[in-house]
C-alpha positions, 0 to 999 in steps of 0.5 A: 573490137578485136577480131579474136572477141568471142561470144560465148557465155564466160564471165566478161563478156556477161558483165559487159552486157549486164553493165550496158543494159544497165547504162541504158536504163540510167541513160533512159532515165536521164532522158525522161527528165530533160523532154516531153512535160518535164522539158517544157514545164521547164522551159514555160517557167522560164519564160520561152514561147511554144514554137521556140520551146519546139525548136529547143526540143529538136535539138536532139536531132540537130546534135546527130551532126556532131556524130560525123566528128566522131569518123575521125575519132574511131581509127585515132582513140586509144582509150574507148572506154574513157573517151566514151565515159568523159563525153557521155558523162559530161552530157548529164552535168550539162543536163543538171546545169540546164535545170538550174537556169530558173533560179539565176538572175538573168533576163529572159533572154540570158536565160533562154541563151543559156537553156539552148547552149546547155541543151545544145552542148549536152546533145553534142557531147553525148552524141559525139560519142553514140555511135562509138558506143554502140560498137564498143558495147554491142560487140558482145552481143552475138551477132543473130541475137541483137533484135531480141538483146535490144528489145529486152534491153529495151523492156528492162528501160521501160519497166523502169521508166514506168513507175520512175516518170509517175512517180517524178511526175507525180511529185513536180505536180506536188510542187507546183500546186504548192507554188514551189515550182522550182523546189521542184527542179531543185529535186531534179537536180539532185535526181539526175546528179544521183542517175548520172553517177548509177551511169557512170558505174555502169559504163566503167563495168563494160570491157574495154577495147577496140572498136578498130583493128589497128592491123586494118585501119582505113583512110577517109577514102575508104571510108566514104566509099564503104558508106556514102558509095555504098547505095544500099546504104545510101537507101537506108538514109533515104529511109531513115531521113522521111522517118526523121522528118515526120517525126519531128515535124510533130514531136517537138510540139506534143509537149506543149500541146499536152500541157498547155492546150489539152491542159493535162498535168505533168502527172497525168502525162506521165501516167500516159506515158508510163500505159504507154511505155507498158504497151511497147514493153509487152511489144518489143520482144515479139518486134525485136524476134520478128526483125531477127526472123524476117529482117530489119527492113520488115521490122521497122516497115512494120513500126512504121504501119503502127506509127501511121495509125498513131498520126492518125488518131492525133490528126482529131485530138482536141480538148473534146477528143482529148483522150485521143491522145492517149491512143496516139502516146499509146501506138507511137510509143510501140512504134519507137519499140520497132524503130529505135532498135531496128534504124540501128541494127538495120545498118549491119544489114548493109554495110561491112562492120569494120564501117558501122561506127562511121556508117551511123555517124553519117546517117544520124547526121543527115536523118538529124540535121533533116529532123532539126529543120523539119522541126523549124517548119513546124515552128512557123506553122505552129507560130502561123495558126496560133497566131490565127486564133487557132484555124487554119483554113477557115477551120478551128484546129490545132497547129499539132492536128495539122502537123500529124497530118502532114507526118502521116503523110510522110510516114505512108511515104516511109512505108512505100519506099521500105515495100519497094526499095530497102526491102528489095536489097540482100541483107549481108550476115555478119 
């Protein structure tokens, strides 16, 4: 943004705010519909294994390699506002299109090709633009504020999400008990159509500008230097990388697991989910004031104890211990409270912000493309086990009680590289 951006209470910058919160709210709305039950009740339709279903879930974190496209873009756009609104917008049409794949006449494999491009295209695009976003949007919010902006931002999202996922979920189940499964995708896709027009309102109410200032535009020289030849930064990949791993390894395959081994419905998932998103409502303020009060570093250290303890109650969920699952939903949801606001806003810690777009580009890519093929090793061990009769060892298991395990173990890792490494560094005020 421009250097002359002040941050004081006048009528532009409050709207500005006002309209990404509520673009936040949308976008996570949107994202409930396209993963988790939701995700893989529609990719099962289909016709898609679970180790593949598990893969096409990651593709998230696979799509974070698309951010590195947007270093070039940053000193080169001349209009924020509407590069940003056509690529994200673009990404929700292609979320539509992904829930129309069951009604074509295809075979099984034209269908899951058309599911992963979809899904894949929609990913890149809306990542494309992530960290640009974030700039844009985040400049106009005070610089000692960001940990509480983004915790009740957050909690505006999840309040939101709570009775939104129920009641979708509620009502899919409806459909599907009828044996009209696909009248309900044909609701979702009129639900998303309808979200992504509340998303595009909302990106068009924040300010446009600058997320450079074209007096001080950098080379790629400069570039890499202030991020990659930044070893404080380079600690923070290495951190966020163990994170993504862990998480993925695990997280790509809950869906399934829920709804396929534990047998809950899509309804009673999101009703987990909806206590769950609850609890880490109630969390992320005191989260986001202890990251302003202590630092980023300790914020996400702490996410990661509680991420540590959700691992754990899932390494022992089985059909017996089912409601173990609902712990695990439980401690990773507030879990992600702390990570998601403090893996971003731990990057103004360490880098210059004339760099931040860059610097997150980068990081996200590396941490995601790691993520995408941790979630691939957690396809051949799941494939491995099922395969096996569901033992591994010698000892009845499911392939997800393995994987939590070995993501635990990561997480503890994570854990003792913050304590003895990031921690350690001296966090600039900027």
């Amino acid at each position: 943004m421009e250097k002359t951006t002040t941050f004081n209470e006048d009528a532009v910058c409050k709207r500005s705010r006002t309209a990404y919160a509520a673009q936040c709210t949308f976008e996570y709305l949107i994202g409930l519909l396209i993963t988790d039950a939701f995700l893989a009740k529609l990719l099962t339709n289909i016709g898609i294994s679970d180790s593949v279903i598990g893969i096409i879930s990651s593709f998230i974190s696979f799509s974070f390699l698309f951010q590195l496209m947007s270093i070039g873009m940053v000193s080169r756009m001349k209009n924020v506002k509407g590069t940003v609104i056509f690529f994200d917008c673009f990404s929700q049409l292609l979320y539509i299109c992904l829930y129309c794949v069951p009604f074509m006449n295809a075979s099984l494999e034209v269908k899951t090709g058309l599911a992963i491009i979809f899904i894949l295209l929609a990913y890149a695009s809306k990542y494309l633009v992530a960290a640009i976003l974030f700039k844009w949007a985040n400049s106009y919010v005070e610089p000692d504020k960001r940990g509480s902006f983004s915790a009740v931002k957050e909690m505006v999202s999840l309040f939101c999400g709570m009775g939104f996922s129920l009641v979708v979920g509620f009502i899919v189940d409806k459909y599907e008990a009828a044996g009209n499964i696909k009248y309900g995708f044909m609701f979702l896709i009129i639900l998303l159509a309808v979200l992504n027009v509340f998303n595009f309102i909302s990106l068009m109410g924040i300010k446009n500008g600058k997320i450079t200032d074209d007096s001080n535009k950098v080379s790629t020289k400069e570039t890499i230097k202030n991020t990659l030849g930044n070893k404080n930064f380079r600690h923070v990949i290495v951190l966020l990388s163990i994170y993504a791993i862990a998480t993925h390894l695990t997280s790509a395959f809950m869906g399934t697991f829920k709804t396929k081994d534990l047998m809950l419905s899509v309804g009673l998932v999101q009703l987990i989910n909806a206590v769950a998103n609850g609890c880490r409502m109630l969390f992320s303020v005191p989260l986001g004031k202890y990251s302003d009060k202590k630092s980023y570093a300790r914020g996400f250290e702490l996410a990661l104890f509680i991420a540590a303890a959700g691992y754990l109650a899932n390494v022992f969920t089985t059909n017996a211990t089912w409601w173990l699952v609902i712990v695990f939903t439980v401690l990773y949801s507030v879990s992600v409270g702390g990570t998601n606001a403090n893996k971003f806003n731990i990057t103004y810690s360490y880098v210059k912000s004339d760099y931040i777009a860059q610097a997150m580009a980068i990081q996200n890519s590396i941490s995601g493309v790691l993520g995408f093929l941790a979630s691939l090793v957690g396809s051949i061990i799941l494939s491995k086990i099922q395969e096996n009769g569901n033992m591994f060892l010698g000892i009845p298991v499911y392939a997800q009680q393995v994987l939590s395990a070995i993501s635990l173990i990561l997480i503890i890792m994570a854990i003792i590289y913050d304590k003895i490494v990031v921690e350690k560094q001296k966090a600039m005020i900027q």
